[in-house]
GUMAR-767601 format. One record per atom (N, C-alpha, C): residue number from 0; atom name; x, y, z. Coordinates in nm, 3 decimals, always signed. Example, Ala and Ser with C-alpha at 12.3 -4.5 7.8 and 13.67 -1.06 7.14 Angstrom:
2
+-----+------+---------+---------+---------+
:  nr : atom :      c1 :      c2 :      c3 :
+-----+------+---------+---------+---------+
:   0 :    N :  +1.319 :  -0.569 :  +0.780 :
:   0 :   CA :  +1.230 :  -0.450 :  +0.780 :
:   0 :    C :  +1.320 :  -0.330 :  +0.780 :
:   1 :    N :  +1.285 :  -0.225 :  +0.708 :
:   1 :   CA :  +1.367 :  -0.106 :  +0.714 :
:   1 :    C :  +1.290 :  +0.003 :  +0.787 :
+-----+------+---------+---------+---------+
This chain:
70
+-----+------+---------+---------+---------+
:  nr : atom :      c1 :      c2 :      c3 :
+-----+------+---------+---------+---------+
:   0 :    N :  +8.389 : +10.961 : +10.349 :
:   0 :   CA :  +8.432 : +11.099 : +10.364 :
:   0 :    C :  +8.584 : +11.104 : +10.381 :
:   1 :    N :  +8.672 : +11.204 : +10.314 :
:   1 :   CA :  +8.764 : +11.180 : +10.277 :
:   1 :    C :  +8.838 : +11.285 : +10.414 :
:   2 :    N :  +8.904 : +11.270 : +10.499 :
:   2 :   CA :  +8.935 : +11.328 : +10.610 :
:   2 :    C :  +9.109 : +11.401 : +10.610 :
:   3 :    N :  +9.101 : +11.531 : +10.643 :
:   3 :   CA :  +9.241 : +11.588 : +10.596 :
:   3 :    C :  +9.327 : +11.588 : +10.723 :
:   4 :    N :  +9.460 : +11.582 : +10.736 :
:   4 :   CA :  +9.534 : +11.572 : +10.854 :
:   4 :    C :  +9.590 : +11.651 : +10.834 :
:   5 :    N :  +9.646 : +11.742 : +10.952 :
:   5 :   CA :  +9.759 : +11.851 : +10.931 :
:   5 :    C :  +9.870 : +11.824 : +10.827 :
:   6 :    N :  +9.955 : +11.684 : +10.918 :
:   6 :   CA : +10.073 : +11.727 : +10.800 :
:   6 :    C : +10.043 : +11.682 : +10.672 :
:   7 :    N :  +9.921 : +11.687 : +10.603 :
:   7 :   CA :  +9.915 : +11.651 : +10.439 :
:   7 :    C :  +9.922 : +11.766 : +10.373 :
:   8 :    N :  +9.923 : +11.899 : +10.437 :
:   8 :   CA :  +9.948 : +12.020 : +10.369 :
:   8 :    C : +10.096 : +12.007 : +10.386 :
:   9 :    N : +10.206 : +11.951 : +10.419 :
:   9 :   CA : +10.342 : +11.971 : +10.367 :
:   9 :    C : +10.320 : +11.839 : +10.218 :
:  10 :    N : +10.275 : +11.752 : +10.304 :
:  10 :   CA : +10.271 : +11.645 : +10.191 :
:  10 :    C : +10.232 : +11.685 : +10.052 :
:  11 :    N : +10.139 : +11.760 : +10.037 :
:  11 :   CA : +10.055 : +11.827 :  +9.909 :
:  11 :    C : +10.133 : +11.930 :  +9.828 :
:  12 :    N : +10.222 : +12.009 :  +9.953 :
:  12 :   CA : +10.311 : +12.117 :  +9.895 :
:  12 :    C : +10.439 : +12.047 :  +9.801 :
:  13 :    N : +10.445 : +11.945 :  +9.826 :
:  13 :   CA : +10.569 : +11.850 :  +9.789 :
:  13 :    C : +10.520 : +11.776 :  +9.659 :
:  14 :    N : +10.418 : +11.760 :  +9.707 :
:  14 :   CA : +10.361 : +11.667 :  +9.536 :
:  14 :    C : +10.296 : +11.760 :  +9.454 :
:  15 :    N : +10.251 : +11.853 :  +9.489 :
:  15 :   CA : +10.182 : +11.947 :  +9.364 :
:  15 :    C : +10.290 : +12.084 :  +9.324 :
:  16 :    N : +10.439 : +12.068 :  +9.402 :
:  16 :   CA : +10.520 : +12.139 :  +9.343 :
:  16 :    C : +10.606 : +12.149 :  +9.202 :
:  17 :    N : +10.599 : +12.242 :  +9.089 :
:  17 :   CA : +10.624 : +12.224 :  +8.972 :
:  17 :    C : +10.762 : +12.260 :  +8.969 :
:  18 :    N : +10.867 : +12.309 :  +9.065 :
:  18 :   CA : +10.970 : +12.369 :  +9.070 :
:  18 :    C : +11.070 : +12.298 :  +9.089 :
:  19 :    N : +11.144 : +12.212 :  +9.055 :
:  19 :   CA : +11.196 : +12.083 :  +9.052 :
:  19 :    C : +11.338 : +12.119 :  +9.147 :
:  20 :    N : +11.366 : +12.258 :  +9.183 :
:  20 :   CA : +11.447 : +12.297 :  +9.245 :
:  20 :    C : +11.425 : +12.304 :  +9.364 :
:  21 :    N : +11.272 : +12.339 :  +9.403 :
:  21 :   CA : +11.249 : +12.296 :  +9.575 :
:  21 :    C : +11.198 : +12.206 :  +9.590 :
:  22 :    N : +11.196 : +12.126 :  +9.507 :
:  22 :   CA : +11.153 : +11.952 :  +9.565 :
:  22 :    C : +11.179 : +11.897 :  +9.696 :
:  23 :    N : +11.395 : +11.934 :  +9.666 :
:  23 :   CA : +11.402 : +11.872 :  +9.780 :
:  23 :    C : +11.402 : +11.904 :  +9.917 :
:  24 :    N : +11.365 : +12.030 :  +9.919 :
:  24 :   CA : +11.310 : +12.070 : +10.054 :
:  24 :    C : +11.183 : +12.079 : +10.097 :
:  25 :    N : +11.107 : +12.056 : +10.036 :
:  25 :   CA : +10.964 : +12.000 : +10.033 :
:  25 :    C : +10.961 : +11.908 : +10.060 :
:  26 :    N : +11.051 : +11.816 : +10.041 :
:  26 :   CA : +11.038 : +11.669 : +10.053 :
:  26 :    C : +11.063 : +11.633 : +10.195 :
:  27 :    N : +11.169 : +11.702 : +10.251 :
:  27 :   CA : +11.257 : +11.680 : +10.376 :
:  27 :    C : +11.160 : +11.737 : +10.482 :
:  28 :    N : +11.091 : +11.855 : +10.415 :
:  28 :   CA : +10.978 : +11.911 : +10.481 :
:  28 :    C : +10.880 : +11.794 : +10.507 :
:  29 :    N : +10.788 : +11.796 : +10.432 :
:  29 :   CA : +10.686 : +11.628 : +10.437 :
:  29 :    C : +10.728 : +11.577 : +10.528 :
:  30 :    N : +10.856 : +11.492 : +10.513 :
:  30 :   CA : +10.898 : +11.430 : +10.560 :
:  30 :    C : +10.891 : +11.437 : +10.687 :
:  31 :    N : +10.961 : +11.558 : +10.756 :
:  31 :   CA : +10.952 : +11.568 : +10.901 :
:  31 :    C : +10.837 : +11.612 : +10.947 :
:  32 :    N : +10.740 : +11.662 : +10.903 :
:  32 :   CA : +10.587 : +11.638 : +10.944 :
:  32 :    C : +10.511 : +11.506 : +10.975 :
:  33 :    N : +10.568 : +11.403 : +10.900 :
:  33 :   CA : +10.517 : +11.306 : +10.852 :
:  33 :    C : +10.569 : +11.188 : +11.007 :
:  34 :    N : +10.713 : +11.220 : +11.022 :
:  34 :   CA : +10.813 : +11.169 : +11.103 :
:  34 :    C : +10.736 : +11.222 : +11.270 :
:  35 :    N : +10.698 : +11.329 : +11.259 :
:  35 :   CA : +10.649 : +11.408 : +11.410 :
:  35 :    C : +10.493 : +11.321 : +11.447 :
:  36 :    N : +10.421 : +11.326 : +11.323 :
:  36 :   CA : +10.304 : +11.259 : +11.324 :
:  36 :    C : +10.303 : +11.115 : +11.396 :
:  37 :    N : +10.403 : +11.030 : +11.292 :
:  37 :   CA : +10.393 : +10.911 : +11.382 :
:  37 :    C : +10.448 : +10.890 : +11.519 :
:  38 :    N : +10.546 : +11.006 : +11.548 :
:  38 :   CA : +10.580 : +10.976 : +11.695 :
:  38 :    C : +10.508 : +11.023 : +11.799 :
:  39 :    N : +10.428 : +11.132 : +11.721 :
:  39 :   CA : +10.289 : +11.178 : +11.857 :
:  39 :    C : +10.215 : +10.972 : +11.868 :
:  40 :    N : +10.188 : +10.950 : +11.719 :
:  40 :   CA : +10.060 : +10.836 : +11.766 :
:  40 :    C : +10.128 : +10.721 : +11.800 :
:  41 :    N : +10.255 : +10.736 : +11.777 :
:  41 :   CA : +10.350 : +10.610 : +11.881 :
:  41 :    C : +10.320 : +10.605 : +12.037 :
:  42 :    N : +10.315 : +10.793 : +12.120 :
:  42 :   CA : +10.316 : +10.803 : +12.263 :
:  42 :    C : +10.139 : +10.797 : +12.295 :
:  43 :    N : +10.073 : +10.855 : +12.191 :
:  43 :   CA :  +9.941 : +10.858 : +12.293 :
:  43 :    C :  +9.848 : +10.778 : +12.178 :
:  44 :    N :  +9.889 : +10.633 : +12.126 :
:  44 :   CA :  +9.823 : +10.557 : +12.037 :
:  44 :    C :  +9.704 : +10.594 : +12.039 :
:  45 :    N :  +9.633 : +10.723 : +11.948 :
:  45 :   CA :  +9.507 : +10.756 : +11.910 :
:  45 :    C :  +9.539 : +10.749 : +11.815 :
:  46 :    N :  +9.522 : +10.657 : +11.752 :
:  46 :   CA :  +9.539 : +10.669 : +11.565 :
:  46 :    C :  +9.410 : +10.565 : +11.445 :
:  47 :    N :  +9.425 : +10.583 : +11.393 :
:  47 :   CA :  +9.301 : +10.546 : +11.331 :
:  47 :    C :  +9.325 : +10.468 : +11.182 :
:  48 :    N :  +9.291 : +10.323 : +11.150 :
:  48 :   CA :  +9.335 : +10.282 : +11.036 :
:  48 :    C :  +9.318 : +10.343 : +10.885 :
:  49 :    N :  +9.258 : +10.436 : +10.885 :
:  49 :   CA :  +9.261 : +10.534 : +10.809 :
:  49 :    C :  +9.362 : +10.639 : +10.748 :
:  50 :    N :  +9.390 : +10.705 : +10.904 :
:  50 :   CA :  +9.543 : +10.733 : +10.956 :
:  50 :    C :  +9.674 : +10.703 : +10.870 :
:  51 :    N :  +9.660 : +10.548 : +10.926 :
:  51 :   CA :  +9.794 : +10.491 : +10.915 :
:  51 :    C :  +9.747 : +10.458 : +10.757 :
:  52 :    N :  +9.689 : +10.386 : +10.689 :
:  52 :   CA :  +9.725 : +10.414 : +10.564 :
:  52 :    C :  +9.760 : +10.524 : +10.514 :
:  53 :    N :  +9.679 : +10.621 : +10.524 :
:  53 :   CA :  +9.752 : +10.728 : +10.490 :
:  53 :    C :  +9.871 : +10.808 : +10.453 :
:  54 :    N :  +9.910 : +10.719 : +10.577 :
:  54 :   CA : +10.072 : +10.783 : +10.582 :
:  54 :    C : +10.148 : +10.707 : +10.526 :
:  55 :    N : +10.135 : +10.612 : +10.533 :
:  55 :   CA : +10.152 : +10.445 : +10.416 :
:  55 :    C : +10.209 : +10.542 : +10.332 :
:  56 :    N : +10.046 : +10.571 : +10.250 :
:  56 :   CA : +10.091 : +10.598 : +10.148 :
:  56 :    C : +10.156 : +10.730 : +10.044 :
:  57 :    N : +10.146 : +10.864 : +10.151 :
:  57 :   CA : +10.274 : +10.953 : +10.150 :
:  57 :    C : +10.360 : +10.903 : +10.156 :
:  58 :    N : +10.406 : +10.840 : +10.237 :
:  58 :   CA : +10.544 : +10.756 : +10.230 :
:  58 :    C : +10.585 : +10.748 : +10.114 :
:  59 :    N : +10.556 : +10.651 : +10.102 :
:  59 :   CA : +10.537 : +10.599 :  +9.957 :
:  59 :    C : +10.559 : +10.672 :  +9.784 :
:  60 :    N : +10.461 : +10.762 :  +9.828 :
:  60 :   CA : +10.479 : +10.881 :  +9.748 :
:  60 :    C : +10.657 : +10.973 :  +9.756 :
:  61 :    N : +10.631 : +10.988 :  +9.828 :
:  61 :   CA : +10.747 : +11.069 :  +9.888 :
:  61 :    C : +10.859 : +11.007 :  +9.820 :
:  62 :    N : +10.865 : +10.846 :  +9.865 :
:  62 :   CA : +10.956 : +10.758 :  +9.803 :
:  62 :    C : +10.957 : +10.832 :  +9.646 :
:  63 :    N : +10.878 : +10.795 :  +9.587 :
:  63 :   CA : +10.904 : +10.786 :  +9.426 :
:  63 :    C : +10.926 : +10.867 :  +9.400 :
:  64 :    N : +10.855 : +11.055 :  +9.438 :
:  64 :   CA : +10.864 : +11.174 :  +9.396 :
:  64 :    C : +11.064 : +11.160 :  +9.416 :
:  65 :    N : +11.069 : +11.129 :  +9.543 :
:  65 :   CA : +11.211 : +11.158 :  +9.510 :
:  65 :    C : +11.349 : +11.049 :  +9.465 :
:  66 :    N : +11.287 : +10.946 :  +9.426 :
:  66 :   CA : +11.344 : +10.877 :  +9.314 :
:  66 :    C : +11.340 : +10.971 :  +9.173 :
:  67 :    N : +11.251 : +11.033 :  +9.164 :
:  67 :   CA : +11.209 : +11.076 :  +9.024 :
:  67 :    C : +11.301 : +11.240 :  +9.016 :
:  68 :    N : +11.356 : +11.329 :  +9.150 :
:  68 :   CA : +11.430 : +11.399 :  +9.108 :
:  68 :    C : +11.556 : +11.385 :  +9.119 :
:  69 :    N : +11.599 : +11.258 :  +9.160 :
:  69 :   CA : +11.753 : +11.226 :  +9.170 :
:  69 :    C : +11.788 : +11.246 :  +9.013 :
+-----+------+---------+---------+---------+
């Protein structure tokens, strides 16, 4: 079962955006969702290996999407 986390709705807004002009604030957006996330499960380590791939692999994503609008 495929399990949704809050900040993957910035994440989603960022990768399924066709507007190549707000990329990069979508991105920065993600980003700091993404950034808040791991520092909640840094202080109260409830996190789940599921989780953390996850965010792996937004990361990740994130990376390339914005290799790809430089």
């Amino acid at each position: 079962m495929d399990r949704t986390y809050e900040w993957q709705r910035q994440y989603e807004a960022a990768i399924l955006e066709t507007d190549r002009s707000r990329l990069p604030e979508l991105i920065r957006a993600a980003q700091a969702k993404i950034e808040a996330r791991i520092a909640e499960l840094r202080s109260d380590h409830n996190t789940s290996p599921e989780e953390e791939q996850a965010i792996a692999d937004a990361i990740a994503g994130l990376n390339i999407l914005r290799k790809e609008t430089c």
